[in-house]
N, C-alpha and C positions, 0 to 999 in steps of 0.2 A: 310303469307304475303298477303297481300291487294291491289290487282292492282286500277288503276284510272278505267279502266271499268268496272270489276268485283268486287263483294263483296269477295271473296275468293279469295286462293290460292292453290299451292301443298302443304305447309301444311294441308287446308282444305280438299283439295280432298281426299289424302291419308288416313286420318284418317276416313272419311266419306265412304271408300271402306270399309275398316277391318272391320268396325260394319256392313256392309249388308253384309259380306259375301265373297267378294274378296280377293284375294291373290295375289304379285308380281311374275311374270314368269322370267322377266329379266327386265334390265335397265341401263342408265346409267344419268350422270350429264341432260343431255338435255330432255329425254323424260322417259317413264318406260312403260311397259306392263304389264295388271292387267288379272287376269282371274277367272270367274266366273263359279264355276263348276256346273254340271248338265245334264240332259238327252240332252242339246242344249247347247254346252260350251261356251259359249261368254269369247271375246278377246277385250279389249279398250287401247286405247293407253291415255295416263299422261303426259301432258307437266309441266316439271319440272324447265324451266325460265321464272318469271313472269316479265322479262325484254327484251324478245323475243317478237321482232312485230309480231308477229303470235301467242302468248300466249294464247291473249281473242281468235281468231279464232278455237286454235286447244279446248281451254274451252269448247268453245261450243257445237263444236263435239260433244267433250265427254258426256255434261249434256243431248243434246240431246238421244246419243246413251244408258244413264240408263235410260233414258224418258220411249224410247225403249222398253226397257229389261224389266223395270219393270211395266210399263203400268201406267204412271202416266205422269204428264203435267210437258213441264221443267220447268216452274214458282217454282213448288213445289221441284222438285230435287235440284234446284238453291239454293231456299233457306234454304232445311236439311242441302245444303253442307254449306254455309255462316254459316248458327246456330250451326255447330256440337261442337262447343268449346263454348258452350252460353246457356243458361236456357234461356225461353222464355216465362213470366208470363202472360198471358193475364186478363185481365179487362173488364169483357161485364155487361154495364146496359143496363137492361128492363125494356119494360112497352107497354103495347099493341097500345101505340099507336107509337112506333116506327119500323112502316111498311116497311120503305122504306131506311135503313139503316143510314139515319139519324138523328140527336139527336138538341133539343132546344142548344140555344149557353150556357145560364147560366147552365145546365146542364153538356155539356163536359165542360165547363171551372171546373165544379167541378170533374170530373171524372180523368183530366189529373193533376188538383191538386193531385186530392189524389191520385194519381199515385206516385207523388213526396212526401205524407207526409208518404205515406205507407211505403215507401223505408225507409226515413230516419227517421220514430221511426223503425223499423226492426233492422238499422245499431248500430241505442243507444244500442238499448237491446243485440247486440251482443256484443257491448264490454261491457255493463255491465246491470245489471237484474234492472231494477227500474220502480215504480209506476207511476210517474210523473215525467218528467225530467223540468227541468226549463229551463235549459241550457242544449242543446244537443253538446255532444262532438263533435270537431271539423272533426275528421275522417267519423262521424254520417250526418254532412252537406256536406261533401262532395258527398257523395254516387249518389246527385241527379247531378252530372257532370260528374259519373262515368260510370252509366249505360244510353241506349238510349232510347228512343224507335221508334220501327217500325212502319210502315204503319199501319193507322187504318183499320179495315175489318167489313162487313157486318156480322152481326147474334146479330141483336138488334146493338149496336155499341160496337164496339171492340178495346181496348188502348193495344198493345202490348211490354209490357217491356221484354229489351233484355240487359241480363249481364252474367259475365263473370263466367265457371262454374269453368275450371282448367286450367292449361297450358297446352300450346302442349306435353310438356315435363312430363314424369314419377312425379308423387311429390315427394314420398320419399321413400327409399328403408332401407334394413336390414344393420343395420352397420352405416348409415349413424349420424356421431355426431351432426351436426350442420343444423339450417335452414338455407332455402335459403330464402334471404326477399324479391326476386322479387316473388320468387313459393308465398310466405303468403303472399303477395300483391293481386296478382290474386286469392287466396283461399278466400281472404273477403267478395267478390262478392257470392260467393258459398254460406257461411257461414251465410250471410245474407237473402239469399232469403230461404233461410233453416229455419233459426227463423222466415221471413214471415210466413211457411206454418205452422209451429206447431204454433204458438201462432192466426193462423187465423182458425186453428183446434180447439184450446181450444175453441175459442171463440164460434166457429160456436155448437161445445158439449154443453158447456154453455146457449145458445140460443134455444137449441132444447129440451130440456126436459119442462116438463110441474109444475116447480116452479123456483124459483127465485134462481139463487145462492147462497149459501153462504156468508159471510165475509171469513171465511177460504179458501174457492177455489178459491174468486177472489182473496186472499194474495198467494196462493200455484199457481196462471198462472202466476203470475210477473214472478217465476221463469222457464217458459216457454216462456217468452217473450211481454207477453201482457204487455202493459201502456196505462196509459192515452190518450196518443199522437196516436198509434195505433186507437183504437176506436174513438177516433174523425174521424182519415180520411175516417172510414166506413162511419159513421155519418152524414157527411156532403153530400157527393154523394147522399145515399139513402132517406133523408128528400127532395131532390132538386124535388120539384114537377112531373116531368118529369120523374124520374125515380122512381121505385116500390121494384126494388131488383139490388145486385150487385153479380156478380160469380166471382170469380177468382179462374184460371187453369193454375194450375203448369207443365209447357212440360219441361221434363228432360233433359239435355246435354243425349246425347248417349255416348257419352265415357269418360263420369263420372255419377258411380250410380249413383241413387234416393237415399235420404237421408234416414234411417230406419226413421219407426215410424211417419210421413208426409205423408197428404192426398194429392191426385191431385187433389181436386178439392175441392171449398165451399162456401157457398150460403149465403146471408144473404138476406133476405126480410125484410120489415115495422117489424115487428112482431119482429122479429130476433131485428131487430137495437133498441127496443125499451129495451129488455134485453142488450143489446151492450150499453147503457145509462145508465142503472142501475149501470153497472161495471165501466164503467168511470167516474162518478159521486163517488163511493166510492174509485176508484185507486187516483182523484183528491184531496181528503181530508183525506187519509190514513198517516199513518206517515211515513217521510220523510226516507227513508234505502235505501240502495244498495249496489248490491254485482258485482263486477268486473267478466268478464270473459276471460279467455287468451287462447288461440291456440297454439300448437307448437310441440314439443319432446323433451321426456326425454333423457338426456345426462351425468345424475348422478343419481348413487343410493349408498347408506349407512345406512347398518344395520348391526349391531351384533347379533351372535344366540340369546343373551338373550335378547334384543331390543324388546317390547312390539310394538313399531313403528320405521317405517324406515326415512330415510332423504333421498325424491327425488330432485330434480334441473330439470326444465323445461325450455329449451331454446325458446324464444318467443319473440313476437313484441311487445314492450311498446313505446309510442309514436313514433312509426315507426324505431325504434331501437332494435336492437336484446340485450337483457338482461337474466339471468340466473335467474329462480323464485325459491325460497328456500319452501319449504312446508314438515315439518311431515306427515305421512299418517299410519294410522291404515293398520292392516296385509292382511284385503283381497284388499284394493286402492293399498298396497304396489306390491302386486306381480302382481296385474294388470298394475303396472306401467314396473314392470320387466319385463312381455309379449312384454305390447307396445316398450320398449325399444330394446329388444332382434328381434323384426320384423318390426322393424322401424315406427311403426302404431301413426301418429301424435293424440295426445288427444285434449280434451276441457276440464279445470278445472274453477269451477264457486269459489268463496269464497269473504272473504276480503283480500283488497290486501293493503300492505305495503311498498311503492318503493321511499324513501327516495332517491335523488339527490346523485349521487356519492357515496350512499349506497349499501346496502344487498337489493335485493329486497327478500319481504316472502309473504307468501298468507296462511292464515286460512280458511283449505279448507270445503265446505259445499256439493262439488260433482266433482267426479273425472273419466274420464274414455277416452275411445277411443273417436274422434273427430267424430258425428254421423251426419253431414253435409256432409262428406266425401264419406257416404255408403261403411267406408272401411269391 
């Protein structure tokens, strides 16, 4: 919860203890006692009503007293605790002649654009894999209403986007048959800045060898996420005379891994974006395909010993409705679907999808496996 004076609450605190280290000594409805073990045992006390006029008071204390402990400024404590349930993408353009932490106007006007174009080609390509979108899904324009961002910061000029990594709450356990569609609501967030980093990974691979890409590689990143629309918004920042190059740095939720496979951090300069035009220029006049991507868990599985392929059902969000996806899968998808099922381990399946109104929904699948946005 979110009070009017603070950015956080005891859900934030709490959770922001467990990951450096702290444990509960006692507690009750009002307040809790946390302890930090070591050669110097430190004791803090947790106000637990963020509707107590002494809430933000007794807050402060506290952010002061890990200031404290841990030898760091409470600006900074304040806001790990605010961020612990939030990915924090930052956005820094250079160019030597931005000394003084501030940036020409036509220049951040493009930087906090592409703030918002980055996001939502990111959100297209998570729901589905495509070269060029014309028309960006509507859950895709949404994204730039969903996430914020923070105060800009000095080192060259710095746009900091802030979204949402998981719920406070477990996402999903062993046993468990059905989604929750508030938890996959909240996982989108996750999901999405997850395809930012790989598809600004490929890109950045791409850019850095010393010949041109292929036609086949720029066809085989569509399925990591790159489009058209991506590349543009590198594009336009880094051309803006004022700036030279653009980094963006992916800071992890703490109490949701790092996604496997996802860089923290990548660079494109002039050089860089001029390869970053070549690919978009062919993603632009490629032929027009795509392939659906869905999230969820498996909730059926059917196969006979002598069944060559098994019949899974994957419970998932299709226009923001929980539906049942019907999919064949060959023998080794099949039993990795059994795993994720048997341990509750939410997937991402990429394919063609089939979701007739008041129908069967089916999907023809072209990749199948554990949900790798997750880090489960």
């Amino acid at each position: 919860m979110v009070t009017d004076e603070l950015p956080f609450g005891p859900d934030e605190i709490r959770s922001y203890l467990k990951v450096t280290g702290w444990s509960t000594v006692s507690g009750s409805d009002v307040a809790e006692l946390w302890r930090l073990p070591g050669p110097t045992e430190e004791i803090v006390l947790v106000p637990m009503k963020p509707g107590a006029p002494d809430f933000a008071k007794r807050a402060r204390i506290l952010v002061a007293d890990l200031a404290r402990i841990g030898s760091e400024e409470t600006r900074t404590v304040e806001d790990s605790i605010a961020s612990v349930f939030h990915d924090v993408t930052d956005l820094r353009a250079s160019h030597p002649s931005l000394r003084d932490g501030s940036i020409p106007l036509d220049a951040g006007f493009e930087l906090f654009q592409s703030a918002k174009r980055l996001r939502v080609a990111s959100a297209a390509s998570t729901i589905r894999r495509q070269g060029h979108f014309r028309n960006f899904p509507t859950r895709a324009r949404e994204q730039a209403r969903d996430v914020r961002l923070g105060q800009t910061r000095k080192g060259s000029y710095i746009v900091p986007i802030i979204s949402q990594a998981r719920s406070p709450l477990d996402v999903y356990e062993r046993g468990q048959n059905q989604i929750d569609i508030e938890v996959e609501e909240t996982l989108f967030d996750r999901r999405v800045t997850a395809t930012m980093s790989r598809a600004l990974g490929v890109l950045e691979e791409m850019a850095g060898t010393d010949r041109a890409p292929t036609p086949s590689e720029i066809t085989d990143s569509i399925g990591e996420g790159v489009s058209y629309e991506l590349c543009q918004a590198l594009s336009k920042v880094v051309n803006s005379e004022a700036v030279d190059s653009l980094d963006v740095t992916f800071n992890w939720s703490r109490v949701a891994a790092a996604p496997a496979g996802t860089p923290l951090e990548v660079e494109f300069n002039r050089d860089a974006i001029a390869i970053v035009e070549q690919v978009s220029d062919q993603l632009k006049t490629s032929v027009y395909s795509r392939e659906h991507v869905i999230y969820g868990l498996v909730t059926d599985l059917r196969r006979h010993p002598d069944d060559e392929t098994g019949k899974v059902g994957v419970q998932a969000l299709l226009q923001r409705r929980s539906r049942t996806i019907w999919m064949d899968l060959p023998d080794t998808d099949y039993h990795t679907a059994v795993h994720c099922h048997d341990t509750g381990t939410a997937v991402r399946v990429r394919g063609v999808l089939t979701s007739p109104p008041g129908g069967t929904a089916t999907m023809v699948v072209v990749d199948f496996g554990p949900d790798p946005s997750l880090g489960q």
